[in-house]
PDB file of N, CA, C and O in Angstrom:
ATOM      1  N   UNK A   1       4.691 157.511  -4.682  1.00  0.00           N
ATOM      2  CA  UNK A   1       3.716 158.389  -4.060  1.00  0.00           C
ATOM      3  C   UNK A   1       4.389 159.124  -2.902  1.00  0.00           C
ATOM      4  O   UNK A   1       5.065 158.582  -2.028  1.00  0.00           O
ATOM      5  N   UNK A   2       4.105 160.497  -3.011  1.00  0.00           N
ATOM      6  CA  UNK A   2       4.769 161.275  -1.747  1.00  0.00           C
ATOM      7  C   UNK A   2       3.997 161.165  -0.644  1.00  0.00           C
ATOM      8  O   UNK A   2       2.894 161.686  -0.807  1.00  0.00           O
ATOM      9  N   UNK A   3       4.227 160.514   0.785  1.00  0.00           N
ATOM     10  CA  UNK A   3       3.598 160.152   1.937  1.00  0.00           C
ATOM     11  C   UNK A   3       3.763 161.252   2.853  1.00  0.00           C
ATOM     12  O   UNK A   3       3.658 161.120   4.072  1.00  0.00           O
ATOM     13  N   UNK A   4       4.032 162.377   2.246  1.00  0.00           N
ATOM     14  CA  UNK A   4       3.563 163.661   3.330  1.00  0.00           C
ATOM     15  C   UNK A   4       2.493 163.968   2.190  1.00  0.00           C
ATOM     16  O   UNK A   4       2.560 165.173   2.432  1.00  0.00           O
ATOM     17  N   UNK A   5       1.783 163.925   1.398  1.00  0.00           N
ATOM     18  CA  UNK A   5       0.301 164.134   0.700  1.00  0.00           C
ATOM     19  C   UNK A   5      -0.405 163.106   1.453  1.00  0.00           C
ATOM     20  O   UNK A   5      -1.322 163.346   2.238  1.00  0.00           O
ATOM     21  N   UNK A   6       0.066 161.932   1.177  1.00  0.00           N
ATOM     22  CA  UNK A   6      -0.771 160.700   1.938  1.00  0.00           C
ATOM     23  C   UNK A   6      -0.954 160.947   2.912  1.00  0.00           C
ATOM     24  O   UNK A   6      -2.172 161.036   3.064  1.00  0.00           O
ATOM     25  N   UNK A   7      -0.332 161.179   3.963  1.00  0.00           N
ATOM     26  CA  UNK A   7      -0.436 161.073   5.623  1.00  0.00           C
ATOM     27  C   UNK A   7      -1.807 161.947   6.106  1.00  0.00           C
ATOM     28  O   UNK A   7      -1.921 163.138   5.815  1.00  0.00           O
ATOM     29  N   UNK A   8      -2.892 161.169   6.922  1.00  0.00           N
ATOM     30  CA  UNK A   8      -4.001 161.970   7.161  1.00  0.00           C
ATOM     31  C   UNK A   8      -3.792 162.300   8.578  1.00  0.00           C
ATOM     32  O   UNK A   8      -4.719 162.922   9.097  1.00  0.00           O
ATOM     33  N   UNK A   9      -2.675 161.992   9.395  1.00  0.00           N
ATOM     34  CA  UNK A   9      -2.254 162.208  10.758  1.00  0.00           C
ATOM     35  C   UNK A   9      -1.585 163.945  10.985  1.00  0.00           C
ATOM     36  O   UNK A   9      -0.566 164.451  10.516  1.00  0.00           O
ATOM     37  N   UNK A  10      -2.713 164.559  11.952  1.00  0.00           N
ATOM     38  CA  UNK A  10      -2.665 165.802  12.566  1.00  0.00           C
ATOM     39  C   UNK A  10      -1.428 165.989  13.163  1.00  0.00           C
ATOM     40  O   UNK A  10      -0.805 167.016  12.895  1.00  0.00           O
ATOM     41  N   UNK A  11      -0.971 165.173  13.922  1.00  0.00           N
ATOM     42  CA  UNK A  11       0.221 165.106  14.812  1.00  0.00           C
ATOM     43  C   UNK A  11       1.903 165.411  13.910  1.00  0.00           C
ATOM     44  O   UNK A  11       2.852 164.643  14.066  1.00  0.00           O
ATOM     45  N   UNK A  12       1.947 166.305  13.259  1.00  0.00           N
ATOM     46  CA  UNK A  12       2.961 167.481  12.697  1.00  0.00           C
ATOM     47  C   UNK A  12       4.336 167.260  13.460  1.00  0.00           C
ATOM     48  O   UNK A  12       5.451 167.268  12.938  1.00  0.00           O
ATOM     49  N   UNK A  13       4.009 167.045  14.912  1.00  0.00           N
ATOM     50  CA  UNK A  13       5.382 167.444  15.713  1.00  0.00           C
ATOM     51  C   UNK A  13       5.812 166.510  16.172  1.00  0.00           C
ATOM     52  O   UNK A  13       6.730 166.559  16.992  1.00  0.00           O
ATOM     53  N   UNK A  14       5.203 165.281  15.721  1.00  0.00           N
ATOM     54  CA  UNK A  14       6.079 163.600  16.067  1.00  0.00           C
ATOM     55  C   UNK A  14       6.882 163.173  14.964  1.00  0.00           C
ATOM     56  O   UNK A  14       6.638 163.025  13.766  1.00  0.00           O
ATOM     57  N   UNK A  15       7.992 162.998  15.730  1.00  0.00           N
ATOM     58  CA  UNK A  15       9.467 162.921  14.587  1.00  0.00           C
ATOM     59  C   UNK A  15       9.370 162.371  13.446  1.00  0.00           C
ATOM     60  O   UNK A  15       9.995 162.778  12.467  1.00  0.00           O
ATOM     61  N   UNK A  16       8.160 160.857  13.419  1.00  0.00           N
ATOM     62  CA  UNK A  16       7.835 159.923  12.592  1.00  0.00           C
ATOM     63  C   UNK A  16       7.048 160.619  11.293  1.00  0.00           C
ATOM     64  O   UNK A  16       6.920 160.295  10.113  1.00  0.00           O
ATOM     65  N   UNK A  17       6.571 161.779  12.135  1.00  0.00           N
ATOM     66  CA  UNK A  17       5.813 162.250  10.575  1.00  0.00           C
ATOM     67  C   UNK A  17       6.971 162.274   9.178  1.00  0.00           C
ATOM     68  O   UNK A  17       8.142 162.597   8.973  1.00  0.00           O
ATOM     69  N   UNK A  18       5.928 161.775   8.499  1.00  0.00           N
ATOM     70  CA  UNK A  18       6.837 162.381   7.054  1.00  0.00           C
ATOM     71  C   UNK A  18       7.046 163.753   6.328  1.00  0.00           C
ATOM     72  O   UNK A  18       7.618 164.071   5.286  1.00  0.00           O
ATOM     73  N   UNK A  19       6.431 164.363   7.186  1.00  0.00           N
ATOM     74  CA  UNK A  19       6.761 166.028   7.107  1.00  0.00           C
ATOM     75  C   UNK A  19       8.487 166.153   7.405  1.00  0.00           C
ATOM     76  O   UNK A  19       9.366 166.661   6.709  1.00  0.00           O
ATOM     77  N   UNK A  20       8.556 165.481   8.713  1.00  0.00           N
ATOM     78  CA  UNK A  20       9.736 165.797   9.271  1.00  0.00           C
ATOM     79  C   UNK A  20      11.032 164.822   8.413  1.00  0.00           C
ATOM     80  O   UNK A  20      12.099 165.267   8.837  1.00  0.00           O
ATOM     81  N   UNK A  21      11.229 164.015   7.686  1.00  0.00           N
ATOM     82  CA  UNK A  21      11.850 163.053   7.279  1.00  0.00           C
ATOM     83  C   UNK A  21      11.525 162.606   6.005  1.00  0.00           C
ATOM     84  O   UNK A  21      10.380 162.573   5.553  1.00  0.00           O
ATOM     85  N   UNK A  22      12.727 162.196   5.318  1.00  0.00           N
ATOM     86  CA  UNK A  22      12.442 161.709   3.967  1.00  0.00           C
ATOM     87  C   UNK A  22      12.201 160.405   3.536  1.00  0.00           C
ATOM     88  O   UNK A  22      12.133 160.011   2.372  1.00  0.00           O
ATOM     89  N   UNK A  23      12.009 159.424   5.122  1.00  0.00           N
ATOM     90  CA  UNK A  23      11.657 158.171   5.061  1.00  0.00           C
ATOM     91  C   UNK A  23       9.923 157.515   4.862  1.00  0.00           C
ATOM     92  O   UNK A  23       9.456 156.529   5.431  1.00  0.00           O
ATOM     93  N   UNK A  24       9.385 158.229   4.095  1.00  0.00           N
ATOM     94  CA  UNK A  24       7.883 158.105   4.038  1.00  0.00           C
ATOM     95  C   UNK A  24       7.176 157.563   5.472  1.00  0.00           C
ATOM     96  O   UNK A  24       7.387 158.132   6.543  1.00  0.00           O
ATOM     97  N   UNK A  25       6.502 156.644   5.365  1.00  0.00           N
ATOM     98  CA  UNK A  25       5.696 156.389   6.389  1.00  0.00           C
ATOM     99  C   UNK A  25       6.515 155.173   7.317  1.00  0.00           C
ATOM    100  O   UNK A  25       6.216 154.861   8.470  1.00  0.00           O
ATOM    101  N   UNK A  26       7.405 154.698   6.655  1.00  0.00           N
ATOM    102  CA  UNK A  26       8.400 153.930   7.510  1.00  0.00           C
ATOM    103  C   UNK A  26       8.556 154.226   8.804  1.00  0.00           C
ATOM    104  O   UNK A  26       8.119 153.329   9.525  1.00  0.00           O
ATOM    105  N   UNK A  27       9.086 155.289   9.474  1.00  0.00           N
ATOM    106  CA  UNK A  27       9.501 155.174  10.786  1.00  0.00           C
ATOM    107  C   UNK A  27       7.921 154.738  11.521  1.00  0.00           C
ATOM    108  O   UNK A  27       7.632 153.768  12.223  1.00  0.00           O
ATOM    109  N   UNK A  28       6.794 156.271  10.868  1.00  0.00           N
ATOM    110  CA  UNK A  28       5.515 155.997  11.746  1.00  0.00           C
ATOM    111  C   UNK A  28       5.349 154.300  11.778  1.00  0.00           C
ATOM    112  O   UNK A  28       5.180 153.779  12.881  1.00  0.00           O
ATOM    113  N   UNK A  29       5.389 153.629  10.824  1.00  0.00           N
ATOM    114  CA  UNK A  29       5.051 152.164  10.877  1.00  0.00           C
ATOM    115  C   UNK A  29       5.832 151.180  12.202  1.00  0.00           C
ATOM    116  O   UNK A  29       5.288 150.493  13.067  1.00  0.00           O
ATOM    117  N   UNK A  30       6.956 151.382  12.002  1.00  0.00           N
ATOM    118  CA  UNK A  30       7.876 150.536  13.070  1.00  0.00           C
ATOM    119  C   UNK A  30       8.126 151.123  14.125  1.00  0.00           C
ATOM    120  O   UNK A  30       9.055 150.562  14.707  1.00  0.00           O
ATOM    121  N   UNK A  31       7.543 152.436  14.928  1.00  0.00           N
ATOM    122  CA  UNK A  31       7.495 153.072  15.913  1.00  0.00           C
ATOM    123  C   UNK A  31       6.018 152.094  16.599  1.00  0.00           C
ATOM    124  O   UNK A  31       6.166 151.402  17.607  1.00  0.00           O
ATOM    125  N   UNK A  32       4.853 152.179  15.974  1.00  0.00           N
ATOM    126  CA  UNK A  32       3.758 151.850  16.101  1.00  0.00           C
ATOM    127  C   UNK A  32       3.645 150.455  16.544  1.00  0.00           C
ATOM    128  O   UNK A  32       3.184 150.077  17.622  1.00  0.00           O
ATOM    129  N   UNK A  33       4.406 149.288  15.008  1.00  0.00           N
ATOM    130  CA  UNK A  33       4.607 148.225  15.968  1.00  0.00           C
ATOM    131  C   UNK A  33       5.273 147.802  17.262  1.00  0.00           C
ATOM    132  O   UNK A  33       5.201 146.900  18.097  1.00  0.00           O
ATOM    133  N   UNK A  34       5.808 148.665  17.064  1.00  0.00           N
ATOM    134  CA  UNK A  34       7.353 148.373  18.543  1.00  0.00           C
ATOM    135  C   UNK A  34       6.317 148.436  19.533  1.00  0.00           C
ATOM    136  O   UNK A  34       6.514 147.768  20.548  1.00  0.00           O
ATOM    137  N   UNK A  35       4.963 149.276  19.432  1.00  0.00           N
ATOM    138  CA  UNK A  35       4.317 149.923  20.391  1.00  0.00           C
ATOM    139  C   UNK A  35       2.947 149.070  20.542  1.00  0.00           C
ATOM    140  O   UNK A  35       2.022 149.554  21.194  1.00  0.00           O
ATOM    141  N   UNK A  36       2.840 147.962  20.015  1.00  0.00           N
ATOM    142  CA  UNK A  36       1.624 147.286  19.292  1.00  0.00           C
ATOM    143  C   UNK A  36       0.420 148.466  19.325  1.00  0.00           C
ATOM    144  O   UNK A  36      -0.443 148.483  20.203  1.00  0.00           O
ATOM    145  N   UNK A  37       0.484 149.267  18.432  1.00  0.00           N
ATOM    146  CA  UNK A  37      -0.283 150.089  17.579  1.00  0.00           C
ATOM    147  C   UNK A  37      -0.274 150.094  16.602  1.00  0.00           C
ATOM    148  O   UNK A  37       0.697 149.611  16.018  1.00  0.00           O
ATOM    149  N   UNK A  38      -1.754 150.848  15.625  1.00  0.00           N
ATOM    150  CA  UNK A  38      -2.236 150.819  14.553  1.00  0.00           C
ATOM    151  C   UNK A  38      -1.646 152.835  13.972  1.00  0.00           C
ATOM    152  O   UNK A  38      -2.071 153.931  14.337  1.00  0.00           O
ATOM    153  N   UNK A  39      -0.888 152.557  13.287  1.00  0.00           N
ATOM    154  CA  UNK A  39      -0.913 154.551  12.547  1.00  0.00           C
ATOM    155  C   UNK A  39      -1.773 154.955  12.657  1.00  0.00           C
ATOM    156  O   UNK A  39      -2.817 154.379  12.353  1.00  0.00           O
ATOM    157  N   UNK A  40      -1.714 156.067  13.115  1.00  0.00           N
ATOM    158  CA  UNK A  40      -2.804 157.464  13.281  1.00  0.00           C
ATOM    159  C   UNK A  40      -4.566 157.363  11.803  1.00  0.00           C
ATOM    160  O   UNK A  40      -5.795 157.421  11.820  1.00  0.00           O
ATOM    161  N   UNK A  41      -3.255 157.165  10.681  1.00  0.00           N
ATOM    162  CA  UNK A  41      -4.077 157.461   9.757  1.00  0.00           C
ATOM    163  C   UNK A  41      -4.997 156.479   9.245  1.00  0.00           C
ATOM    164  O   UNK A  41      -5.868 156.747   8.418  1.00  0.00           O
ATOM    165  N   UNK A  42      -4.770 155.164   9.818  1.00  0.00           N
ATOM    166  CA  UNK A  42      -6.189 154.302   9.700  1.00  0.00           C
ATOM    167  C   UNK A  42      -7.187 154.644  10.671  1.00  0.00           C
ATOM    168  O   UNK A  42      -8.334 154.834  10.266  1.00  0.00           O
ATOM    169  N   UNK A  43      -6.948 154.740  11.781  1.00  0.00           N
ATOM    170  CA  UNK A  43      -7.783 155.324  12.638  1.00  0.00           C
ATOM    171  C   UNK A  43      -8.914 156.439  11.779  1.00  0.00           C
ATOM    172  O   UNK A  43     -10.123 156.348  11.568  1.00  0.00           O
ATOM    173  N   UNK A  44      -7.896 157.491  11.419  1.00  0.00           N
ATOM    174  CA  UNK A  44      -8.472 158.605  10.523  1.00  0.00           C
ATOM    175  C   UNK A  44      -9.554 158.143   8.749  1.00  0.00           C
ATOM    176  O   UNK A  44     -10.231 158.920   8.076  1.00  0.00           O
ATOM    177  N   UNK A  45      -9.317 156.772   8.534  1.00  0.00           N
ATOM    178  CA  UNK A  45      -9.838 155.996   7.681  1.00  0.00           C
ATOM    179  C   UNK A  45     -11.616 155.893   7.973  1.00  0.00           C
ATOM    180  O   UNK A  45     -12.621 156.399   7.475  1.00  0.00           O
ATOM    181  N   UNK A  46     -11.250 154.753   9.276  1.00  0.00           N
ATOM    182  CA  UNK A  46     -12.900 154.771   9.633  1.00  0.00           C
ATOM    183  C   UNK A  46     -13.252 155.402  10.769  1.00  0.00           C
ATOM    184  O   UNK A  46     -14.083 154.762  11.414  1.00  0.00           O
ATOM    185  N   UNK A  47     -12.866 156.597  11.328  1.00  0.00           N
ATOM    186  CA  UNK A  47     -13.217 157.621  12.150  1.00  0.00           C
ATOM    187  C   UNK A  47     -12.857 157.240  13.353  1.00  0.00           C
ATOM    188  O   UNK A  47     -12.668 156.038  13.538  1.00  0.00           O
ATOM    189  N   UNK A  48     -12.719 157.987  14.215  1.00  0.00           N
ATOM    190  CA  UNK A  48     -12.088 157.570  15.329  1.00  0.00           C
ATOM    191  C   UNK A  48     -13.088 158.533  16.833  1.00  0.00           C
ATOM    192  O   UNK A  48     -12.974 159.722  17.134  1.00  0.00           O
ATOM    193  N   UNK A  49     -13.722 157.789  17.293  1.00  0.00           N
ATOM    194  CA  UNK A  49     -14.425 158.773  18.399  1.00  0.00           C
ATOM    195  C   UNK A  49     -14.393 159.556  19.344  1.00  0.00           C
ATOM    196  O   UNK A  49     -14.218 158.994  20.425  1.00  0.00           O
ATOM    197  N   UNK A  50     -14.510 160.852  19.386  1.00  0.00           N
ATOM    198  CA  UNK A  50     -14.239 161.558  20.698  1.00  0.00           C
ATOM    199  C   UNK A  50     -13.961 161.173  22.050  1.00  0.00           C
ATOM    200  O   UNK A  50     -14.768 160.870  22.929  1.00  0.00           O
ATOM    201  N   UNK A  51     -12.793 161.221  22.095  1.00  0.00           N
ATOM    202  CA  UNK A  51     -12.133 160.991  23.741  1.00  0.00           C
ATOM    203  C   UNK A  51     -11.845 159.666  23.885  1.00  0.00           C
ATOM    204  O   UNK A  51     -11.703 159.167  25.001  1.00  0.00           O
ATOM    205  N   UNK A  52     -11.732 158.972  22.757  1.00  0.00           N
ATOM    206  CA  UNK A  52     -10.526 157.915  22.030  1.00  0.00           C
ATOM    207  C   UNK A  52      -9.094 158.149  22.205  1.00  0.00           C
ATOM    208  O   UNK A  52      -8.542 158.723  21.267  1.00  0.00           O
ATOM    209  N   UNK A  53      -8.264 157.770  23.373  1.00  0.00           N
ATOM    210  CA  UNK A  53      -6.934 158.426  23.664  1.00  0.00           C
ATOM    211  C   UNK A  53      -6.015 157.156  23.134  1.00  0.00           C
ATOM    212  O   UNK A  53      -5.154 157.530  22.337  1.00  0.00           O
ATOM    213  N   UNK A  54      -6.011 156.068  23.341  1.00  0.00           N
ATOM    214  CA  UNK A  54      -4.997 155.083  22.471  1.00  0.00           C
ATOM    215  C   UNK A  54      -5.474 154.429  21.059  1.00  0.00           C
ATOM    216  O   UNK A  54      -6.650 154.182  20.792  1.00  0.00           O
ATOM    217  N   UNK A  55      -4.405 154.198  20.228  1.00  0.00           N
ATOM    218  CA  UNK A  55      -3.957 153.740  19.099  1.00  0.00           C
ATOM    219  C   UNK A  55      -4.061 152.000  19.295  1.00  0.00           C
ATOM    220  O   UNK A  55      -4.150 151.284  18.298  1.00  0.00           O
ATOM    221  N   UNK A  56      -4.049 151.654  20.132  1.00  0.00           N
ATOM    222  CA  UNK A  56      -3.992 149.728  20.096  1.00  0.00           C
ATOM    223  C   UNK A  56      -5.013 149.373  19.224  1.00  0.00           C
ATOM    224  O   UNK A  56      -6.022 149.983  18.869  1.00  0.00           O
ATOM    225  N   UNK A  57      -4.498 148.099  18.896  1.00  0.00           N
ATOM    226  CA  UNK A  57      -5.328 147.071  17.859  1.00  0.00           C
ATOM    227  C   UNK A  57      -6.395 146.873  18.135  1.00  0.00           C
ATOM    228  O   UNK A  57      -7.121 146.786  17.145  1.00  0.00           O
ATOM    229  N   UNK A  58      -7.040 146.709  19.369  1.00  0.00           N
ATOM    230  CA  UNK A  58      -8.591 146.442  20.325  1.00  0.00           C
ATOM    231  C   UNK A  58      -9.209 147.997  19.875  1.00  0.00           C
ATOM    232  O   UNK A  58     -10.284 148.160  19.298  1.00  0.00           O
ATOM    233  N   UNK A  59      -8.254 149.098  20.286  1.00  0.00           N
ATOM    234  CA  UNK A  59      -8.842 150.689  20.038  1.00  0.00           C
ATOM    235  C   UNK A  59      -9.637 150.492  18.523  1.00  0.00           C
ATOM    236  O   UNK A  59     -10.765 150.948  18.336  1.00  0.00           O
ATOM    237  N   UNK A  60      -8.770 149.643  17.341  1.00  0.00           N
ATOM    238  CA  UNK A  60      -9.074 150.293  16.072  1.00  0.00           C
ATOM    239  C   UNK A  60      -9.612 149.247  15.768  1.00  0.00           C
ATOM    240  O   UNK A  60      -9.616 149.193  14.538  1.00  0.00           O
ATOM    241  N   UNK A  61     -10.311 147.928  16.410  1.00  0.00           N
ATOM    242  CA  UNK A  61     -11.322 147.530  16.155  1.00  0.00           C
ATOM    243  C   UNK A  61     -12.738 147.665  16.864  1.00  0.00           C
ATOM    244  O   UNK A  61     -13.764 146.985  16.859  1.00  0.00           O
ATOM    245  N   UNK A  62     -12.342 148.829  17.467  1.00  0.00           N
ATOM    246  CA  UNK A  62     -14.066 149.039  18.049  1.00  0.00           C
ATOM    247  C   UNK A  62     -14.055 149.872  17.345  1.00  0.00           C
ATOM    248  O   UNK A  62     -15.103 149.728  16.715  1.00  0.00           O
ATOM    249  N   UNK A  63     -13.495 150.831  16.929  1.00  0.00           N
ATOM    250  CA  UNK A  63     -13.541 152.134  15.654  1.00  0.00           C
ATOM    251  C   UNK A  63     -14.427 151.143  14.669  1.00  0.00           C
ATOM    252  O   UNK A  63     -15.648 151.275  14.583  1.00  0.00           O
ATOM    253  N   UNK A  64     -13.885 150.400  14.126  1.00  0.00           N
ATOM    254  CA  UNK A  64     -14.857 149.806  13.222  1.00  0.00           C
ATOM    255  C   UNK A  64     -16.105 148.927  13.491  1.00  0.00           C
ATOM    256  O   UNK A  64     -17.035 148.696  12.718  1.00  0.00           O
ATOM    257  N   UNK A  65     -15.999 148.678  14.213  1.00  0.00           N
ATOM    258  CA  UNK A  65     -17.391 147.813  14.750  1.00  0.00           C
ATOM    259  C   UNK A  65     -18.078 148.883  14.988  1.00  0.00           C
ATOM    260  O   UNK A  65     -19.273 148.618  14.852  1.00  0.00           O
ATOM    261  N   UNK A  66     -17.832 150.439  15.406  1.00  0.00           N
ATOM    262  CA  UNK A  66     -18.618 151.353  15.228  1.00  0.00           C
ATOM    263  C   UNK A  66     -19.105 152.070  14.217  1.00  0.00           C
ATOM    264  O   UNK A  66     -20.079 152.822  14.244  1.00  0.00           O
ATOM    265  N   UNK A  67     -18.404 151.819  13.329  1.00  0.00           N
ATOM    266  CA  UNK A  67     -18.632 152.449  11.641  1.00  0.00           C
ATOM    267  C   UNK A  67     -19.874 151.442  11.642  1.00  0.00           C
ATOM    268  O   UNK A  67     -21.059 151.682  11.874  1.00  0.00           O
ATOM    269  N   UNK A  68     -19.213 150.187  11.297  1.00  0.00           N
ATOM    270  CA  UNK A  68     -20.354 149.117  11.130  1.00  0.00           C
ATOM    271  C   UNK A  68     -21.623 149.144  11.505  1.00  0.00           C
ATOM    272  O   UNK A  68     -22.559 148.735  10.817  1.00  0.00           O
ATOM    273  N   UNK A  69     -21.701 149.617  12.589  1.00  0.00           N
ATOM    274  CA  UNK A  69     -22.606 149.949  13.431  1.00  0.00           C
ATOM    275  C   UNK A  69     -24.097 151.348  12.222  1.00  0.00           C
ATOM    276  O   UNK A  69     -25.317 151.324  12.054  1.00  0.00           O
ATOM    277  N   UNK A  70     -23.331 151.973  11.899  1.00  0.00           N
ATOM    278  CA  UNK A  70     -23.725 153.305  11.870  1.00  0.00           C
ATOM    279  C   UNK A  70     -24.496 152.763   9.984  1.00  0.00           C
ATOM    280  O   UNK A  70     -25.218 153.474   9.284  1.00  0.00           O
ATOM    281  N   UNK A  71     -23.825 150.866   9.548  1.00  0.00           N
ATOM    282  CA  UNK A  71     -24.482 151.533   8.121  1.00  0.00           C
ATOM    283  C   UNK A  71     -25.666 150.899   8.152  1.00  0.00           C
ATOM    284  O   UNK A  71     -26.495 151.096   7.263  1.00  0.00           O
TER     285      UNK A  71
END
């Protein structure tokens, strides 16, 4: 599977994209952990809320406890 189709992450001009590189989603992945963060594009999975500025693991489980919320 080509992971510049996959990738639902806006952010074009971070090196990790797979736009920029022929390493699929690899770098974004081990940039993220190094960083204890979750990829852009789960976030982008179960929505992510306005004026939501970090990626951490706590960030992308209130993302979902807010989906949850909403069914």
């Amino acid at each position: 599977m080509d992971a510049r189709k996959l990738c639902t992450c806006k952010d074009t001009a971070c090196p990790c994209h797979p736009s920029n590189h022929d390493q699929g989603c690899t770098l974004c992945i081990a940039k993220n952990r190094k960083q204890g963060e979750i990829p852009a594009c789960f976030f982008n999975e179960v929505g992510r809320p306005e004026g939501m500025k970090d990626y951490f693991y706590h960030d992308f489980a209130e993302c979902v406890r807010l989906k949850e919320q909403q069914k």
